[in-house]
C-alpha positions as CSV (number, residue, x, y, z in Angstrom):
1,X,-19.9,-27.0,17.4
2,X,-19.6,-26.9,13.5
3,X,-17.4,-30.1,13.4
4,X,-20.1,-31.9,16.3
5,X,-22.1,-31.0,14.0
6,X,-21.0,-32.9,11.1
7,X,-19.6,-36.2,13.2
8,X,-23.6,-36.6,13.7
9,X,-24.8,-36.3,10.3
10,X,-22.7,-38.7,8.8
11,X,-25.5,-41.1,7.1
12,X,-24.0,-40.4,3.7
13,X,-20.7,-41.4,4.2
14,X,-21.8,-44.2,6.5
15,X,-24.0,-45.6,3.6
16,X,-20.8,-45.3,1.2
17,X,-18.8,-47.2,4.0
18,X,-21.3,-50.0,3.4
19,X,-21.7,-50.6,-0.1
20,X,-17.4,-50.4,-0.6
21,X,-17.8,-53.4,1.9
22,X,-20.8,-55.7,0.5
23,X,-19.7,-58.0,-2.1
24,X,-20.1,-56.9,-5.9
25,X,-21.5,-59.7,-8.3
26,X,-20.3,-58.9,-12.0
27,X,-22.2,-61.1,-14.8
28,X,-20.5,-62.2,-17.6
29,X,-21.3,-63.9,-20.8
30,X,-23.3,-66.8,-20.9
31,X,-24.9,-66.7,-17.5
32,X,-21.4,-66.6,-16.0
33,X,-20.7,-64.9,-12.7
34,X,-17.7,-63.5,-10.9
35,X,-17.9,-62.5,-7.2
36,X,-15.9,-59.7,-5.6
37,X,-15.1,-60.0,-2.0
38,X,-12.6,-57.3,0.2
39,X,-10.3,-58.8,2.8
40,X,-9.6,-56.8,6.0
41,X,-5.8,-55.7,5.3
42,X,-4.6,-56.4,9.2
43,X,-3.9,-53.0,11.0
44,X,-4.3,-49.2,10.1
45,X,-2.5,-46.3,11.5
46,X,-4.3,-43.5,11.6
47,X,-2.7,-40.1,11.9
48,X,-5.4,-37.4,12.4
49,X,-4.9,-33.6,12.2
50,X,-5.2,-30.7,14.6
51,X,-7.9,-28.9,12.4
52,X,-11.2,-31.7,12.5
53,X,-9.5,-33.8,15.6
54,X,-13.1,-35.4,15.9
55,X,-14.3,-35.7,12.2
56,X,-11.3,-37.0,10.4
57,X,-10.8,-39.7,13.0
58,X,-14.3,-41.2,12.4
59,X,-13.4,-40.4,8.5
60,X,-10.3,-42.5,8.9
61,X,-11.1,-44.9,11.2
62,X,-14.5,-45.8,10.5
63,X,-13.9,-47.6,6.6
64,X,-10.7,-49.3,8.1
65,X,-13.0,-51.0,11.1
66,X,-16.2,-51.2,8.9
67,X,-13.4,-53.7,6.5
68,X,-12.5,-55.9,9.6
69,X,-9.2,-53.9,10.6
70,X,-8.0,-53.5,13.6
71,X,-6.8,-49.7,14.1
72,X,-5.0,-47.6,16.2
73,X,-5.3,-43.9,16.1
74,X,-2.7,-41.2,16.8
75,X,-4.4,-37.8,17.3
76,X,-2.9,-34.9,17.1
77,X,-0.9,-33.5,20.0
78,X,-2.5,-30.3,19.9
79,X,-6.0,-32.2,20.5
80,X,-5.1,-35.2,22.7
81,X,-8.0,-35.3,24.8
82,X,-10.7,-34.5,21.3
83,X,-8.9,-38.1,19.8
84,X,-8.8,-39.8,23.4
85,X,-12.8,-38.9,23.4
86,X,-13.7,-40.2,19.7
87,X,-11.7,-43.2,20.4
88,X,-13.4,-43.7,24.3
89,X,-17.0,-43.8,22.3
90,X,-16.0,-46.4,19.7
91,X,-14.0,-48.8,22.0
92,X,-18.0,-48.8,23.9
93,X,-19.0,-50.1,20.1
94,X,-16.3,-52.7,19.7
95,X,-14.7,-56.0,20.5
96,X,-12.1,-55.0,23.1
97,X,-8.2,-54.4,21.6
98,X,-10.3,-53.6,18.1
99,X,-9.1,-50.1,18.6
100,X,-6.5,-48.4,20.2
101,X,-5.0,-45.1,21.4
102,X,-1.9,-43.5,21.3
103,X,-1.0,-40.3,22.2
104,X,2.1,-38.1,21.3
105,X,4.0,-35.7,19.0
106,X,5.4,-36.4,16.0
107,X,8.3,-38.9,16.8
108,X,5.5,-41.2,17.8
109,X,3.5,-41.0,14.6
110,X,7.0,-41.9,12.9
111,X,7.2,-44.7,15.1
112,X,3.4,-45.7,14.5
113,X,4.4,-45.3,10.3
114,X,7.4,-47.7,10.9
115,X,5.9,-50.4,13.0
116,X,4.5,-53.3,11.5
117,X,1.3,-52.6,10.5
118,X,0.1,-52.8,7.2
119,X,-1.8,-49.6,6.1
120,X,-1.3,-45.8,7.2
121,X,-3.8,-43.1,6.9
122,X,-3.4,-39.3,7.6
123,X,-4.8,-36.2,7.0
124,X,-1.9,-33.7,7.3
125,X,0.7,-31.6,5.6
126,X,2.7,-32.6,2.5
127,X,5.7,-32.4,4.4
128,X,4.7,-34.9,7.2
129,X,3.2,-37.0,4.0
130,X,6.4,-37.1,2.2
131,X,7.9,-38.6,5.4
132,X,5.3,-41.2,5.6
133,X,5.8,-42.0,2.2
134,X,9.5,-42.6,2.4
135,X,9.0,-44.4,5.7
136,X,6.6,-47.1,4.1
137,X,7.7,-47.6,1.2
138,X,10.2,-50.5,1.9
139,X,7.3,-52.6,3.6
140,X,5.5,-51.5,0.8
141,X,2.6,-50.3,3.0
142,X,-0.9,-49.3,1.6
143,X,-1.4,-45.2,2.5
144,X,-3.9,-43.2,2.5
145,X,-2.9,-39.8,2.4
146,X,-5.0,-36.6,2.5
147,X,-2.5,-33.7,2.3
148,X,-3.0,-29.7,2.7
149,X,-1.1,-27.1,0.7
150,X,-3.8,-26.9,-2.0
151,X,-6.6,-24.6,-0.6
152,X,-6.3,-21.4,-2.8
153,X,-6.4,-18.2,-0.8
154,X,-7.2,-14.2,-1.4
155,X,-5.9,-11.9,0.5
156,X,-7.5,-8.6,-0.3
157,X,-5.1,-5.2,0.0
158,X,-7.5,-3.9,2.7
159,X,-7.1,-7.1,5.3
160,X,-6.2,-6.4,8.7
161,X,-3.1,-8.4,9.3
């Protein structure tokens, strides 16, 4: 519910989404101007995580198709049918082949990483991030890489483990 939650309230964040994409005018001296504009990159993998199956899809996926990408999602393989959902409500929203599904364990987020697509982004462990990292890094692929092992924790002497 918590995570349902926060998929629906993501105005913020959608906002954000927006102004990264709108084109930025800088002035310069004299009455000069320059002109920013951001390509789509091609295709995104995105890896999603067990934890938020829901939330960090739509945080992955939605910059990637707000930019013009096409992307196709990998959920985890502990929450297939979480991912197949989030992705079933934004295909409604898009040009058909836009987004895609695919479903499966880890040897087919390796496979996703390796094909040729031009950016990766996961939300995972820093072991499975290393692997990415190695694995794109002879294409020289854009990541995006959002790795756990850093959440402090207390454990107090009187916890019932």
């Amino acid at each position: 519910r918590e995570e349902a939650g926060g998929c629906c309230a993501m105005d913020k964040f959608l906002d954000l989404v927006h102004a990264a994409n709108w084109p930025e005018i800088i002035d310069g001296e004299e009455g000069s101007q320059s002109m920013i504009l951001r390509d789509p990159m091609g295709v995104v993998g995105v890896i999603a995580p067990w934890n938020f199956p829901a939330g960090e899809i739509l945080y992955l996926a939605l910059p990637a198709l707000a930019a013009g990408n096409a992307v196709i999602v990998k959920p985890s393989e502990v929450a297939p049918l979480t991912g197949a959902h989030v992705v079933s409500a934004l295909q409604g929203l898009l040009p058909p082949g836009v987004l895609q599904l695919l479903q499966g364990a880890g040897d087919v987020g390796a496979t996703l990483v390796e094909a040729p697509i031009d950016m990766v982004a996961m939300t995972g462990s820093s072991a499975t991030g290393r692997r990415i990292m190695a694995a794109a890094a002879p294409q020289l692929k854009r990541l995006v890489l959002e790795l756990g092992g850093k959440d402090p924790m207390v454990v107090f002497a009187d916890a019932d483990l």
